[in-house]
C-alpha positions in Angstrom: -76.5 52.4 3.8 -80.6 51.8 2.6 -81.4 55.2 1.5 -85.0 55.7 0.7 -85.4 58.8 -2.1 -88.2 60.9 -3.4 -88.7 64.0 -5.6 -92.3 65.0 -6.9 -90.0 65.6 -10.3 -87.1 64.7 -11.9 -84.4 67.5 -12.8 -80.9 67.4 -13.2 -80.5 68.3 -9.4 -82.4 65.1 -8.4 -80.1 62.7 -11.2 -77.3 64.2 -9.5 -78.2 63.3 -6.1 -79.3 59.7 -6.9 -76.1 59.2 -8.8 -74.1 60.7 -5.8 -75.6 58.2 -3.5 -75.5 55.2 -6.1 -71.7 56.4 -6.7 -71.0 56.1 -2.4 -71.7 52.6 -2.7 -75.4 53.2 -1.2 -78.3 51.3 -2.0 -81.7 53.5 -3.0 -84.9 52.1 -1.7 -88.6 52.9 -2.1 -87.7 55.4 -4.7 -90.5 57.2 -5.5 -90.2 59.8 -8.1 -93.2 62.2 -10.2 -96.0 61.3 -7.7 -97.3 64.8 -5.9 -95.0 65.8 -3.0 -97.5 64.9 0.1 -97.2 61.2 -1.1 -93.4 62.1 -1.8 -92.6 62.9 1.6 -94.9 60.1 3.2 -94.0 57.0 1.3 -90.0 57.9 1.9 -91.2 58.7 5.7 -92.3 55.0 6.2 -90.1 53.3 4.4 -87.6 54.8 6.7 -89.9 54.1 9.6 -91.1 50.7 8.6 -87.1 50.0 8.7 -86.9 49.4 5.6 -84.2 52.3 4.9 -81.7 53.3 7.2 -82.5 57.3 6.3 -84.1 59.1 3.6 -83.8 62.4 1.2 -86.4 63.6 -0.5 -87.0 66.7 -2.8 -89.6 69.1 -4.0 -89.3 72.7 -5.2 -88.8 74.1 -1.6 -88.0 71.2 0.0 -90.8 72.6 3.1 -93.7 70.2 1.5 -91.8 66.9 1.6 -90.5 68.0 4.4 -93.8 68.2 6.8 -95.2 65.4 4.6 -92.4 63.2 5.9 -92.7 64.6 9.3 -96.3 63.5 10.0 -95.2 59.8 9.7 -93.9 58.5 13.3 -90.6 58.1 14.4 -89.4 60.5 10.9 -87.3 63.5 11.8 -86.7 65.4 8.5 -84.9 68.2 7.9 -85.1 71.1 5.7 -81.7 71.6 5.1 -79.7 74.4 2.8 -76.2 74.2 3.9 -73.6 71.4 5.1 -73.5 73.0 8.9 -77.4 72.2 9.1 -77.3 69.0 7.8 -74.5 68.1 10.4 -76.7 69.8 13.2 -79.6 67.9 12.3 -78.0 64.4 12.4 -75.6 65.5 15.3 -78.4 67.3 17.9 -82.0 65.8 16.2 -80.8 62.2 15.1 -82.4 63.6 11.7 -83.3 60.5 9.4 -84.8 61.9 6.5 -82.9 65.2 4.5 -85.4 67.4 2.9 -83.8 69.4 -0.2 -84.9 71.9 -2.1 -85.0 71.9 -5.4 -85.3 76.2 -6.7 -82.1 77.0 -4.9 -80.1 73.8 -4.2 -77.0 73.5 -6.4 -75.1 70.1 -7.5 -72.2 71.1 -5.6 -74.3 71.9 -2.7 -76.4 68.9 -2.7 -73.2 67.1 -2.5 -72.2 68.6 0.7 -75.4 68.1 2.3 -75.3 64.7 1.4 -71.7 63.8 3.1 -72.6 65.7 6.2 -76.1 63.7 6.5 -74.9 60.8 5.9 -71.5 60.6 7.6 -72.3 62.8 10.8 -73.7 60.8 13.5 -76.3 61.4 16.4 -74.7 62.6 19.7 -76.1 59.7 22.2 -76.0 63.0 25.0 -79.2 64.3 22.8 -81.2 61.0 22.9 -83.2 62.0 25.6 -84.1 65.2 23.8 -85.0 63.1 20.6 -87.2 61.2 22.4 -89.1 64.1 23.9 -90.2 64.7 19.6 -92.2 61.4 19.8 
């Protein structure tokens, strides 16, 4: 899968996640790490709306910045996500497409599990109607 990723800074947290993704055979586009977290969240939202990446994560302290900065771009549906349920919720009920992590409380091991549920869980097509009410 085209996974478009972005932090506002690099920590161990966000090595981990990029070499998680790298690891599960994913390829990371638009990358864009150390610029301020509005253009964080909004370059990863349209390269994920542009098509250019299949979903997106991105990262900043609380994870809430990138994630309303990625949620002004059309057609984006990040989501702020702190456990593995969530992450499953969002994909499953809200066809999520970008993950929004934060970066004070997330830990590897948690990361991890947010990352398998977001990007193995898939949208229920009885919710597409709903998703489409967002736009």
């Amino acid at each position: 899968m085209r996974i478009a990723f972005g932090t506002d800074e690099r920590t161990p947290l966000t090595d981990d996640v990029r070499a998680r993704l790298v690891a599960g055979g994913h390829e990371l586009v638009a990358v864009v790490e150390g610029d301020p977290w509005p253009e964080v969240g909004r370059r990863v939202g349209e390269a994920v709306a542009a098509g250019e990446a299949e979903r997106g994560v991105v990262c900043c302290w609380t994870g809430t910045g990138v994630s309303i900065a990625a949620n002004k771009v059309p057609g984006v549906r990040a989501a702020l996500c702190t456990d593995a349920a969530t992450a499953e919720g969002a994909r499953r009920w809200n066809d999520a497409n970008v993950l929004a992590v934060g970066l004070r409380l997330t830990s590897a091991e948690v990361a991890g599990e947010l990352l398998d549920a977001f990007l193995t869980t898939e949208a229920d097509p009885d919710e597409q109607a709903n998703v489409e009410r967002l736009s």
